[in-house]
GULOVEX-354053 format. One record per residue (C-alpha): x, y negated, z; residue in three letters; residue number from 1. Coordinates in Angstrom, 2 decimals. Each point is the difference from the previous one (the first is absolute). Last residue first. Layout:
BEGIN
<rec u="X" v="Y" w="Z" r="ALA" k="NUM"/>
...
END
This chain:
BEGIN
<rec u="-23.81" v="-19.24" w="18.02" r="UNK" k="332"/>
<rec u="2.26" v="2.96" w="1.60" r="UNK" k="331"/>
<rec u="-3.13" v="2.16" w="0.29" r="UNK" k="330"/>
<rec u="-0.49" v="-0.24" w="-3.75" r="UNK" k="329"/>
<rec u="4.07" v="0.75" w="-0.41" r="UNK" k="328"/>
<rec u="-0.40" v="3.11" w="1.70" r="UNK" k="327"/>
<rec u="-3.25" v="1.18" w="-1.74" r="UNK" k="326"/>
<rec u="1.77" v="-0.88" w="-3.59" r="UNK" k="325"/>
<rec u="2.84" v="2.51" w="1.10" r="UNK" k="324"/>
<rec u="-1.67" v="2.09" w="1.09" r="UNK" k="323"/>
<rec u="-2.12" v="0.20" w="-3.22" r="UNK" k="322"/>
<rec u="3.63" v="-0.09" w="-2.16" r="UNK" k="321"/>
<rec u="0.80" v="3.00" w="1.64" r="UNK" k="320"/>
<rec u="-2.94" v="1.69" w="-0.76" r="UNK" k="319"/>
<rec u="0.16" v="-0.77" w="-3.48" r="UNK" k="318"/>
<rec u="3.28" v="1.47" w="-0.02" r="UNK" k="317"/>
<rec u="-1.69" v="3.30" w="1.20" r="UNK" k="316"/>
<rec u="-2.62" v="-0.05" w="-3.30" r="UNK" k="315"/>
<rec u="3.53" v="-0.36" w="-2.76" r="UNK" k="314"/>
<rec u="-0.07" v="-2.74" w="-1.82" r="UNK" k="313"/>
<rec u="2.65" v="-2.12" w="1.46" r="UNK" k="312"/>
<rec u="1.99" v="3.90" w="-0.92" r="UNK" k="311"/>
<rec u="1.00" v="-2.08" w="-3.02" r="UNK" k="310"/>
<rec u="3.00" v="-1.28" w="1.46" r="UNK" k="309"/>
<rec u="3.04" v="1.12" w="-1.37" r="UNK" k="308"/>
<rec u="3.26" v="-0.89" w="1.24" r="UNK" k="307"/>
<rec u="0.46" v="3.36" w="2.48" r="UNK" k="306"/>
<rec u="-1.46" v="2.06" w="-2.98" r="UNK" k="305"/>
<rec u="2.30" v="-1.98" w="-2.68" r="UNK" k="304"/>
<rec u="3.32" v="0.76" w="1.91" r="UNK" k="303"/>
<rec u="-0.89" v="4.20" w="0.33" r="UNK" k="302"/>
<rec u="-0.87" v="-0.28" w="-3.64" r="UNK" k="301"/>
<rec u="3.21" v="-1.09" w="-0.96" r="UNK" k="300"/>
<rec u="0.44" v="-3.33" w="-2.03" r="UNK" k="299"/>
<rec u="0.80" v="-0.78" w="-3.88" r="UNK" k="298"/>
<rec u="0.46" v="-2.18" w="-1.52" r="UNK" k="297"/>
<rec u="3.78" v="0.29" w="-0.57" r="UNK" k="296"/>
<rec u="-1.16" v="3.68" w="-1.78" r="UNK" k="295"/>
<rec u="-1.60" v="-2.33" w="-2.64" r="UNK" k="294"/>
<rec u="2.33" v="-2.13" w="-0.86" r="UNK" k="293"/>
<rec u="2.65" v="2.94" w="-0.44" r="UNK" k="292"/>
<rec u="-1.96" v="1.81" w="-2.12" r="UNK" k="291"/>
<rec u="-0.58" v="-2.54" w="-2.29" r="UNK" k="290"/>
<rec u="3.59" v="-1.06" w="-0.15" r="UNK" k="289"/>
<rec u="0.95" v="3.59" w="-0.35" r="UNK" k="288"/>
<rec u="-2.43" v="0.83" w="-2.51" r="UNK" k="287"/>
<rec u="0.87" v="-3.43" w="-2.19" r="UNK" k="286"/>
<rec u="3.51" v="0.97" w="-0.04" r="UNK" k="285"/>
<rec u="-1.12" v="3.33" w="-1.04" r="UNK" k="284"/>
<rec u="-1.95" v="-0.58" w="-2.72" r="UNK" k="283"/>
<rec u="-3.54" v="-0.85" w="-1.27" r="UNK" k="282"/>
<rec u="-1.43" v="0.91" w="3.22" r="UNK" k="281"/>
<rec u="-3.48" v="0.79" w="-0.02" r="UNK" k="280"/>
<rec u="0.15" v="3.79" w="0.58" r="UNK" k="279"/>
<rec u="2.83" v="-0.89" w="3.01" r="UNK" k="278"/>
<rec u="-2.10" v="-2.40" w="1.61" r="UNK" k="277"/>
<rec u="-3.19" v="2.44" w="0.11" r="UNK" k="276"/>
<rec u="2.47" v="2.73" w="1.35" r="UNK" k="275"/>
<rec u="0.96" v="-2.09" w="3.19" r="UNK" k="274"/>
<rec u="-3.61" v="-1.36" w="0.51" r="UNK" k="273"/>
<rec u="-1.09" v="3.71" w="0.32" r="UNK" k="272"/>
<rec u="3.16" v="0.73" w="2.02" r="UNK" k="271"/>
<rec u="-0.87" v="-2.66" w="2.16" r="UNK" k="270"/>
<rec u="-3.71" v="1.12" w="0.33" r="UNK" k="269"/>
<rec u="1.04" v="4.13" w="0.73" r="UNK" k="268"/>
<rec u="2.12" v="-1.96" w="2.36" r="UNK" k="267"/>
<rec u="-2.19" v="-1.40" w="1.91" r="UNK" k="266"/>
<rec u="-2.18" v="2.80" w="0.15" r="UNK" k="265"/>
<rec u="2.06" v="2.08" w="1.49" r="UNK" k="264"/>
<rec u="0.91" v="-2.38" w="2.59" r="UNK" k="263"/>
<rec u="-3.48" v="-0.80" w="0.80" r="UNK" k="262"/>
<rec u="-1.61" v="2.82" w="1.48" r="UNK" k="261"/>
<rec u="3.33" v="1.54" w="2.08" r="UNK" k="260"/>
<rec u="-0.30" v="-4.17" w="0.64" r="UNK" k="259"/>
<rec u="-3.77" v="-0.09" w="1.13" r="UNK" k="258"/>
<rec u="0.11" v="3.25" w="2.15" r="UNK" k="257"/>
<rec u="3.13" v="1.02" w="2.02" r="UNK" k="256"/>
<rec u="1.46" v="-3.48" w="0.12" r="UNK" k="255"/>
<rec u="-2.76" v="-2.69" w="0.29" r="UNK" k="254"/>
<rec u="-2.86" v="2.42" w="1.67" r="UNK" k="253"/>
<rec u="2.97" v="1.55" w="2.42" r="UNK" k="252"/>
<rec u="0.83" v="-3.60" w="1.14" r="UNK" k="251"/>
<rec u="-3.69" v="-1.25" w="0.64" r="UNK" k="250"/>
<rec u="-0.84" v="3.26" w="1.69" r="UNK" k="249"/>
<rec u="-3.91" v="0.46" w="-0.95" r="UNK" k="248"/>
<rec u="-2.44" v="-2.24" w="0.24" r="UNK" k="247"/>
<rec u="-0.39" v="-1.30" w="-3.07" r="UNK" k="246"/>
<rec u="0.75" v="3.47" w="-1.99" r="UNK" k="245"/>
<rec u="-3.39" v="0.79" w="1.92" r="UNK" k="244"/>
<rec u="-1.74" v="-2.14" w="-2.58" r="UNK" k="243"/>
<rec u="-2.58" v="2.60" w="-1.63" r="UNK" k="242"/>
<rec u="-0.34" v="2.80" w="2.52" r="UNK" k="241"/>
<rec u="-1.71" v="-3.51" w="1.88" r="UNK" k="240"/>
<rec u="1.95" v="-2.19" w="3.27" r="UNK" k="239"/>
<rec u="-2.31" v="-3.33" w="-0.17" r="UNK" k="238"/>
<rec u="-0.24" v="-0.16" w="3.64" r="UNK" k="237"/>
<rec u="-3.81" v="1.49" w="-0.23" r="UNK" k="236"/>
<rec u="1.52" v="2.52" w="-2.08" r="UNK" k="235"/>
<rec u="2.23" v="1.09" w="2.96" r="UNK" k="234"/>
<rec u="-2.33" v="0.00" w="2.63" r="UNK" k="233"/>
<rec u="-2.01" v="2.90" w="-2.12" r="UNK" k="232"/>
<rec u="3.73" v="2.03" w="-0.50" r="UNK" k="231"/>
<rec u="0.17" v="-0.07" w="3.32" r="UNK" k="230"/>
<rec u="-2.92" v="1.12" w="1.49" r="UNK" k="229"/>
<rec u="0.54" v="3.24" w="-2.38" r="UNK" k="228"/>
<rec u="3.29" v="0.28" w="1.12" r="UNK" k="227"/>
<rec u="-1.32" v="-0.62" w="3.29" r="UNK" k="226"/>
<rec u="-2.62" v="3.49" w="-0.81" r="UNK" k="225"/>
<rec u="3.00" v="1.68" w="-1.15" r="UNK" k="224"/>
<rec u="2.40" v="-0.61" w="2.84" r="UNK" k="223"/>
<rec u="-0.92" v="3.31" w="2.31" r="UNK" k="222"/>
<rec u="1.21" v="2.02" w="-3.57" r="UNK" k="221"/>
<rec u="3.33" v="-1.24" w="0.75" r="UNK" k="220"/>
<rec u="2.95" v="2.79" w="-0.67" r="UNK" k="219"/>
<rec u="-2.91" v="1.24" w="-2.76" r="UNK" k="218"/>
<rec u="-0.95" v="-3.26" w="-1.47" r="UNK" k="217"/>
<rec u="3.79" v="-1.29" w="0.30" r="UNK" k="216"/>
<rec u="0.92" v="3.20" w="-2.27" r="UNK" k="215"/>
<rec u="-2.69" v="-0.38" w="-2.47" r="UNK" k="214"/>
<rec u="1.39" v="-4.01" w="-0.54" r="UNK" k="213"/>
<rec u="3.37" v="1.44" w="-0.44" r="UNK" k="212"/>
<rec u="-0.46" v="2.60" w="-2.73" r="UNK" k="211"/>
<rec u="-2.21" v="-3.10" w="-1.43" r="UNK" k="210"/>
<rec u="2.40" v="-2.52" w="-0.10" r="UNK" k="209"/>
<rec u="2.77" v="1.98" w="-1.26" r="UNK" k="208"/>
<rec u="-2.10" v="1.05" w="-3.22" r="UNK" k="207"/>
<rec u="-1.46" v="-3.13" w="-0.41" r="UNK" k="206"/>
<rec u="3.55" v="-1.62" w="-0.40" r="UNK" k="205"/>
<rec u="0.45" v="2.76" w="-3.14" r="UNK" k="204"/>
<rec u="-2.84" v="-0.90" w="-1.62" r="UNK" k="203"/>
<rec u="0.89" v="-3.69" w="0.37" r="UNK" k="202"/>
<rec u="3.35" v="1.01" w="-1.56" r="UNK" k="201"/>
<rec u="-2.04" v="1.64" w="-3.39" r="UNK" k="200"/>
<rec u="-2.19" v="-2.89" w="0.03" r="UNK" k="199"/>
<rec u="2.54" v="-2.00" w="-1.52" r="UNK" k="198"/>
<rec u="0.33" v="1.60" w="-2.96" r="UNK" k="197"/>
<rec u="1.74" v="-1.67" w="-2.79" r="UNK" k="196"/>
<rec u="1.51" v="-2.06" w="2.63" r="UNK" k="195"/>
<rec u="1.90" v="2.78" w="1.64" r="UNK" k="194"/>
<rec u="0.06" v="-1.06" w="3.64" r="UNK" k="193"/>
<rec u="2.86" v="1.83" w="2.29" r="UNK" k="192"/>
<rec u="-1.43" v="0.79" w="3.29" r="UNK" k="191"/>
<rec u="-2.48" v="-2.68" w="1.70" r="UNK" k="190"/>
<rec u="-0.29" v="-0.04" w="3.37" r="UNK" k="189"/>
<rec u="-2.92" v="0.63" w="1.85" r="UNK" k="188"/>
<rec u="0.77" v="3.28" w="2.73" r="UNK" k="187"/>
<rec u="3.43" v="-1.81" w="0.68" r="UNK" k="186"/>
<rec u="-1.94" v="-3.07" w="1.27" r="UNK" k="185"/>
<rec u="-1.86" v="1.61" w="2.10" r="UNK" k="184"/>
<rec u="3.18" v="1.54" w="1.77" r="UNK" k="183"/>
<rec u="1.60" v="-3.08" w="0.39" r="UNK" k="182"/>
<rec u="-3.05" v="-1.51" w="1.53" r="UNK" k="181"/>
<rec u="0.64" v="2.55" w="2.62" r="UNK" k="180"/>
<rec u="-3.20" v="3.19" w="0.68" r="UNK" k="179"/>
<rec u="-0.17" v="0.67" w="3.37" r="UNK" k="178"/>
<rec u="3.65" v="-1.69" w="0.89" r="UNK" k="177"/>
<rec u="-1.76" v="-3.37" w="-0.17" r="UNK" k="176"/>
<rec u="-3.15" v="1.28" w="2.32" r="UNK" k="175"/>
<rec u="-1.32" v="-3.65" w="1.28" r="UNK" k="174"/>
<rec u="-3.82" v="1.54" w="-0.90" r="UNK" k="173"/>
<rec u="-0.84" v="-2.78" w="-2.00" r="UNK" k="172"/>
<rec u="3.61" v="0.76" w="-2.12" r="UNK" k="171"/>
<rec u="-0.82" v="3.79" w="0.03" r="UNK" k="170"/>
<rec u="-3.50" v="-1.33" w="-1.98" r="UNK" k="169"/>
<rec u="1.91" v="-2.10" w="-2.29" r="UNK" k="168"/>
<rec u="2.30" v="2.76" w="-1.49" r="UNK" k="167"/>
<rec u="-3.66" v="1.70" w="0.17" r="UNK" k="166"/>
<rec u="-1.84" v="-2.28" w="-2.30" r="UNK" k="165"/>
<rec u="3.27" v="-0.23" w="-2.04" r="UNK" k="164"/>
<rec u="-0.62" v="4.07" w="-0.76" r="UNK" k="163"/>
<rec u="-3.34" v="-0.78" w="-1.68" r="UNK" k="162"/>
<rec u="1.23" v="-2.95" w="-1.75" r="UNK" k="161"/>
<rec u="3.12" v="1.15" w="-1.82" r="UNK" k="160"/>
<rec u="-1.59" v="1.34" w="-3.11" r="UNK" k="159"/>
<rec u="-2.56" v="-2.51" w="-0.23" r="UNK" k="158"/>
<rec u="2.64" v="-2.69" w="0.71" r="UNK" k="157"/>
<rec u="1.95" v="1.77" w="-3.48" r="UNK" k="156"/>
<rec u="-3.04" v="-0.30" w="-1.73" r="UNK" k="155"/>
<rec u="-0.48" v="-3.46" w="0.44" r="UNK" k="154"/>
<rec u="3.54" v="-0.99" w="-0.44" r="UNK" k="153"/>
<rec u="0.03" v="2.20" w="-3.30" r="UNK" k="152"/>
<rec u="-3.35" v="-1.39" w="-0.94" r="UNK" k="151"/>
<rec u="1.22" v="-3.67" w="0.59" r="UNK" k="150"/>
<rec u="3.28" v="0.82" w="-2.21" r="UNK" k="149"/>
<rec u="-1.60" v="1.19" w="-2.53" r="UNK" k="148"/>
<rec u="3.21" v="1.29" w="-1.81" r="UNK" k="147"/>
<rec u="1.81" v="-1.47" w="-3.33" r="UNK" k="146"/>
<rec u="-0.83" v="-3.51" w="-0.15" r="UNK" k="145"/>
<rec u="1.89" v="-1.43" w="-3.07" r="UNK" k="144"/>
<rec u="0.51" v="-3.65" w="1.08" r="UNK" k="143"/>
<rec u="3.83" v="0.03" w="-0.18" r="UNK" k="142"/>
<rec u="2.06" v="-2.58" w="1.23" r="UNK" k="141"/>
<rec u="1.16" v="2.40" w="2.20" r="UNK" k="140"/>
<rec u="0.08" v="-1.25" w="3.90" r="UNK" k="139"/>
<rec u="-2.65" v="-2.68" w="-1.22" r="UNK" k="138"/>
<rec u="-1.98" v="2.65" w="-1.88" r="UNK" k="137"/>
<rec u="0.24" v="2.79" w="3.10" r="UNK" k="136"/>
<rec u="-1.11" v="-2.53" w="2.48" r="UNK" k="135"/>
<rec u="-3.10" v="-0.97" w="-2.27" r="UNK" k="134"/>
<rec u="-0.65" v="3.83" w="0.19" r="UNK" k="133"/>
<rec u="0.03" v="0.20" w="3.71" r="UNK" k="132"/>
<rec u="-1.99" v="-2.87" w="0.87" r="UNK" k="131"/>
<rec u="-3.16" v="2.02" w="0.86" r="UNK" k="130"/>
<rec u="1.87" v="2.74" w="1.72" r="UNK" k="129"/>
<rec u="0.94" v="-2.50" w="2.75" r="UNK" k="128"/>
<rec u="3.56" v="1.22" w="1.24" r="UNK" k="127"/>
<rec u="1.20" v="-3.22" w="0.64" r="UNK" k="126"/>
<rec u="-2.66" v="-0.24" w="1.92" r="UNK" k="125"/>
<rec u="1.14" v="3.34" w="1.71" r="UNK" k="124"/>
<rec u="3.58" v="-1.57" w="0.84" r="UNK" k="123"/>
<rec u="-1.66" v="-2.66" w="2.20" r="UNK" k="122"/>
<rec u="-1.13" v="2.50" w="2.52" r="UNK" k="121"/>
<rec u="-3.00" v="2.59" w="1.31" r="UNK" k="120"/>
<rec u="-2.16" v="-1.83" w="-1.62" r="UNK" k="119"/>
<rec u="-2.08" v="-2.18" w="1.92" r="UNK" k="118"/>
<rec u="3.04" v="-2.47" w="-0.48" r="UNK" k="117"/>
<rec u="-0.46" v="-1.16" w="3.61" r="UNK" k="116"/>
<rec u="-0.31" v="-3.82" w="1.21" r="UNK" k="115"/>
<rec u="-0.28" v="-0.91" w="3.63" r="UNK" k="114"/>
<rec u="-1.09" v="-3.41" w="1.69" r="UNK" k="113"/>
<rec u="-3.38" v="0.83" w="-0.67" r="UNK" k="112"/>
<rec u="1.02" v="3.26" w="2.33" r="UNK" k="111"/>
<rec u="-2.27" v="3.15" w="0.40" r="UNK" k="110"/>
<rec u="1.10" v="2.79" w="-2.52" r="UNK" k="109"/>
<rec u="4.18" v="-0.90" w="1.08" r="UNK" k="108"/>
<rec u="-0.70" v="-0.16" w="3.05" r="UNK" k="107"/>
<rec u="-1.89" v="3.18" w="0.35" r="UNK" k="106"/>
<rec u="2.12" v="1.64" w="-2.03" r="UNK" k="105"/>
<rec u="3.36" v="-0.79" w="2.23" r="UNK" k="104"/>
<rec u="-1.92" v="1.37" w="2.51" r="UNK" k="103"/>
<rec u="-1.05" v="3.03" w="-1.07" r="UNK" k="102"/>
<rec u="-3.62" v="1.56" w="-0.80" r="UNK" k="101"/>
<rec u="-2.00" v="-2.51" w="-0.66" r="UNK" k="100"/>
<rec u="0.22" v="-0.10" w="-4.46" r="UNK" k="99"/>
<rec u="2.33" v="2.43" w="-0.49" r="UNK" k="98"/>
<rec u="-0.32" v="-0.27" w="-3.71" r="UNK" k="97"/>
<rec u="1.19" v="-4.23" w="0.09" r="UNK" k="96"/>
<rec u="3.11" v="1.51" w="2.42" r="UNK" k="95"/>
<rec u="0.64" v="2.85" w="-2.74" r="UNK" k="94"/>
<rec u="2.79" v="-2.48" w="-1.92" r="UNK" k="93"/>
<rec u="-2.12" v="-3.33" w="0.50" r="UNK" k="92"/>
<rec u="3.56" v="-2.32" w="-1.18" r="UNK" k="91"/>
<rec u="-0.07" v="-2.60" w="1.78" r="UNK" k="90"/>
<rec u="-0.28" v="-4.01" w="0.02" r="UNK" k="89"/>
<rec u="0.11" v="-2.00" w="3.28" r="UNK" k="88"/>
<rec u="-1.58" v="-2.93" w="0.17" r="UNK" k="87"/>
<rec u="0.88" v="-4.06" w="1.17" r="UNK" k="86"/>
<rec u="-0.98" v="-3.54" w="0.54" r="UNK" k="85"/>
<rec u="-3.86" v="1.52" w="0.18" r="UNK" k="84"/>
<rec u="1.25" v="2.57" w="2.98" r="UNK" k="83"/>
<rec u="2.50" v="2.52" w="0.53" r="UNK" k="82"/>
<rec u="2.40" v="-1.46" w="2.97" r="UNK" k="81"/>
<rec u="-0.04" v="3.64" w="2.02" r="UNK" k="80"/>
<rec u="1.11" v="1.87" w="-3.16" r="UNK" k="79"/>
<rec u="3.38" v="-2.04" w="-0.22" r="UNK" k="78"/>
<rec u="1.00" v="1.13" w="3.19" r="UNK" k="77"/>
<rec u="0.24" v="3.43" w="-1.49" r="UNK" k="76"/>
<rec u="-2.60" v="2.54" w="-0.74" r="UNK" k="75"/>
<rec u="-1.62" v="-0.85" w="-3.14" r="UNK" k="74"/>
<rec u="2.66" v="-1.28" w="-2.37" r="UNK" k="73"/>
<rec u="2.66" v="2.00" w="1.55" r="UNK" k="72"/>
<rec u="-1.77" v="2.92" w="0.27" r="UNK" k="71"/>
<rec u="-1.11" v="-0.03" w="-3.36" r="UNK" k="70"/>
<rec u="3.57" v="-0.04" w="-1.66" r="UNK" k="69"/>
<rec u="2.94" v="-2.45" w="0.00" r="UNK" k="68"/>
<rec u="3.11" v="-1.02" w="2.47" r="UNK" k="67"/>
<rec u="2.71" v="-1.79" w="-1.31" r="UNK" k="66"/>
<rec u="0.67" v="-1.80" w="3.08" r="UNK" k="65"/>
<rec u="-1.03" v="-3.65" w="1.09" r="UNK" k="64"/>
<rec u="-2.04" v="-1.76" w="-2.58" r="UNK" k="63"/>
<rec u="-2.67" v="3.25" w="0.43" r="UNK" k="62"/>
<rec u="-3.19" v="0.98" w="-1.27" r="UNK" k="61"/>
<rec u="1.03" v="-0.51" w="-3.95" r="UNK" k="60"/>
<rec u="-1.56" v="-3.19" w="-2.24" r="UNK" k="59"/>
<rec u="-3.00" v="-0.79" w="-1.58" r="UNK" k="58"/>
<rec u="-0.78" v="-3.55" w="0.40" r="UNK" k="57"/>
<rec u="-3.71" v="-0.90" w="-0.97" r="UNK" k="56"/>
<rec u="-1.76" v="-3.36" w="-1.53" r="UNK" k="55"/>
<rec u="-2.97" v="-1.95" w="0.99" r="UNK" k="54"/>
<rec u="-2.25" v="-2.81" w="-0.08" r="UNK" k="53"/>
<rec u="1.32" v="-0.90" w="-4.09" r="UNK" k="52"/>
<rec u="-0.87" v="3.54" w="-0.82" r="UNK" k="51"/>
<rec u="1.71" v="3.06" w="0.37" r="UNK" k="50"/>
<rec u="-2.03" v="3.28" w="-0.61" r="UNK" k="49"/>
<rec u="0.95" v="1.67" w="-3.04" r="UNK" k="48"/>
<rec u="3.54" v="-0.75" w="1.58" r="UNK" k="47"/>
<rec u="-0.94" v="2.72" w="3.05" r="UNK" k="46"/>
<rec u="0.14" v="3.39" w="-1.87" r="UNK" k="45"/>
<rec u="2.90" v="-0.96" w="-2.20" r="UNK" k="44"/>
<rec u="2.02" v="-1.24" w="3.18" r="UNK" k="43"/>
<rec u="-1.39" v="3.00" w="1.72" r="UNK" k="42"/>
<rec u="1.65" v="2.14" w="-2.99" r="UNK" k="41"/>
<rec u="2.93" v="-1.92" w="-0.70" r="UNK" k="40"/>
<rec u="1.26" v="0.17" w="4.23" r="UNK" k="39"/>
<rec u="-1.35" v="3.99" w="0.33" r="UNK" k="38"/>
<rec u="3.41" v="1.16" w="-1.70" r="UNK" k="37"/>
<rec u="2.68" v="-2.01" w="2.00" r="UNK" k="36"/>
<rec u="-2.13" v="1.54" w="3.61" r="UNK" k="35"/>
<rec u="-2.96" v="0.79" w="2.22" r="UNK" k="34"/>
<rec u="-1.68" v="-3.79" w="-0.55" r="UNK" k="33"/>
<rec u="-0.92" v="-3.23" w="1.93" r="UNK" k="32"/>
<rec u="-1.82" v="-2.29" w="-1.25" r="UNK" k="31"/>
<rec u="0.24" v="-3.38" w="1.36" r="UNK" k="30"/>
<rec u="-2.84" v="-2.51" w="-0.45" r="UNK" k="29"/>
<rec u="0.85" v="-3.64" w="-1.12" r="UNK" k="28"/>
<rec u="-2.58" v="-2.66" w="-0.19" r="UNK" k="27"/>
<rec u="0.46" v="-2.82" w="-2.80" r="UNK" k="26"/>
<rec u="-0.05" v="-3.62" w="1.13" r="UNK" k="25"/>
<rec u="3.75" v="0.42" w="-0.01" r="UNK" k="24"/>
<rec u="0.06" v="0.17" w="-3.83" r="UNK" k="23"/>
<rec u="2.77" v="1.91" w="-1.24" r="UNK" k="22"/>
<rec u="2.98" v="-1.70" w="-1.30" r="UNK" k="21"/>
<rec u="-0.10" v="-1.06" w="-3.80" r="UNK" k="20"/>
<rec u="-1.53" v="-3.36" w="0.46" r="UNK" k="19"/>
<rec u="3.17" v="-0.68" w="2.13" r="UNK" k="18"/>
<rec u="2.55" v="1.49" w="-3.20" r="UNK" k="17"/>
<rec u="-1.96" v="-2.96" w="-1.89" r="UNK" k="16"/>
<rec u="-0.02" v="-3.20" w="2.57" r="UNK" k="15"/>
<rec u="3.84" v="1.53" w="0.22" r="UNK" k="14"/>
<rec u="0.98" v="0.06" w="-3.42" r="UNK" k="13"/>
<rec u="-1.58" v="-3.52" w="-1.19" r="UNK" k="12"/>
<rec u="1.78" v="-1.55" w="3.14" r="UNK" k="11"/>
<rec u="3.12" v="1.25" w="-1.39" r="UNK" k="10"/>
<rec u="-0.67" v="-1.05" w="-3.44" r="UNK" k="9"/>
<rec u="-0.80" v="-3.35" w="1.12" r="UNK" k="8"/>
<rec u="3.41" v="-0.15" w="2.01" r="UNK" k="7"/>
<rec u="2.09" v="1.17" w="-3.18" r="UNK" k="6"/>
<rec u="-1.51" v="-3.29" w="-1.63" r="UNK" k="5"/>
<rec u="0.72" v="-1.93" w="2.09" r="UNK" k="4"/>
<rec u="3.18" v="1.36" w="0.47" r="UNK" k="3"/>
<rec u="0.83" v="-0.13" w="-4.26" r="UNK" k="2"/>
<rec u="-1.28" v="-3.58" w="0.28" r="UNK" k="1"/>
END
């Protein structure tokens, strides 16, 4: 009896753990990405489009070496099998700005089988100014909203825009040691941010930018009328004075701009919570117990913004999510 009835259970098990394994029906499509970081946010990107025809793999260029980065996706022998069973996924970094002029840019701007961040990488989603606060409250627990953070994002890309225009112009021109990224990007960082006044660093960024900007129109007063081109192509690509901080440096935009943002308010929040506990408190014990469940909630801003995924309503995201719905229309 006690077989029989260990048998049942067994079969039971297996007709279950077999309804739990993929369906083979479904079509896969490998996507491959740059690296550890890019796996959650193509994952993200393609789950809102999974259905019971399809489903996506995201996984690294290589099962034979450790090797990561465009190249690898794009350029290996992995690039020469892109097709409906399987994409690469990129970063744009300037390759979406440079439109024709390199080749890595031109096959990145004219494959289906290719998918680019439009901005210039995954970090500036993260980045979105429009999700900003909510990242604040879940790295806080603290809905106080002490800066604007979409004017300060806005602002700051007005600030920065004029002399990105050229960053990208030497880029166009294949002149890296004209003007370096690295150099750019030391011309719009942020110094330290006093919260109270946040416009007071800003002021200070526009200072830099324009000494510099004046300079390049002298050394390069030939340039001004591509500038000019160039700033004209760049609206039509969705590149405004408004959402430059999109295009800029993904790496520089996370660590020299939203966090020297974000850390001080952070803990402005915390120690907001922090004294609110204490006020309430009816004695010590209960402070410290208080105290002590709330600082386990908490996370670090830097963990929320790579978690976070409001930037799905950001304009460029939109345009990823077109490609993708073109790619999978061809597919049928």
């Amino acid at each position: 009896m006690g077989k029989r009835l260990s048998d049942n259970l067994s079969s039971l098990y297996l007709g279950a753990a077999n309804k739990l394994k993929p369906k083979k029906a479904k079509k896969k499509i490998i996507a491959y990405v740059e690296s550890y970081d890019d796996i959650a946010f193509w994952r993200s990107v393609f789950a809102d489009f999974e259905d019971e025809h399809c489903y996506f793999e995201v996984m690294l260029p290589s099962k034979k070496n450790l090797q990561k980065g465009k190249k690898s996706v794009l350029m290996n022998d992995l690039g020469a099998r892109l097709g409906v069973n399987m994409v690469a996924c990129v970063d744009s970094d300037y390759d979406y700005l440079l439109q024709q002029t390199t080749s890595t840019s031109r096959q990145i701007n004219n494959s289906r089988f290719v998918f680019q961040t439009y901005a210039y990488a995954i970090e500036n989603y993260q980045c979105y100014a429009g999700a900003l606060h909510e990242a604040c409250v879940m790295a806080t627990l603290n809905d106080h909203q002490l800066v604007d953070y979409e004017g300060f994002m806005r602002m700051y890309s007005q600030i920065a825009y004029p002399l990105f225009v050229w960053s990208v112009w030497f880029y166009r021109k294949r002149d890296l040691n004209g003007f370096p990224l690295m150099e750019f990007c030391s011309y719009v960082r942020l110094d330290h941010v006093n919260i109270r006044r946040p416009e007071e660093c800003l002021a200070q960024m526009a200072k830099r930018v324009n000494n510099k900007v004046k300079n390049l129109e002298k050394r390069y007063a030939h340039a001004l009328n591509e500038i000019e081109s160039l700033k004209a192509e760049f609206e039509y690509l969705g590149v405004t004075p408004e959402t430059t901080y999109m295009f800029i440096q993904g790496h520089h935009i996370m660590e020299s701009v939203t966090l020297k943002l974000l850390g001080p308010v952070c803990t402005t929040l915390r120690r907001e919570r922090e004294t609110e506990i204490k006020a309430l408190a009816m004695h010590n014990t209960q402070y410290r117990n208080e105290l002590t469940c709330y600082e386990r909630s908490l996370l670090g801003i830097d963990v929320v913004l790579r978690k976070q995924d409001g930037y799905k309503e950001s304009p460029l995201y939109k345009k990823i999510e077109n490609d993708i719905r073109e790619f999978l229309k061809r597919m049928g």
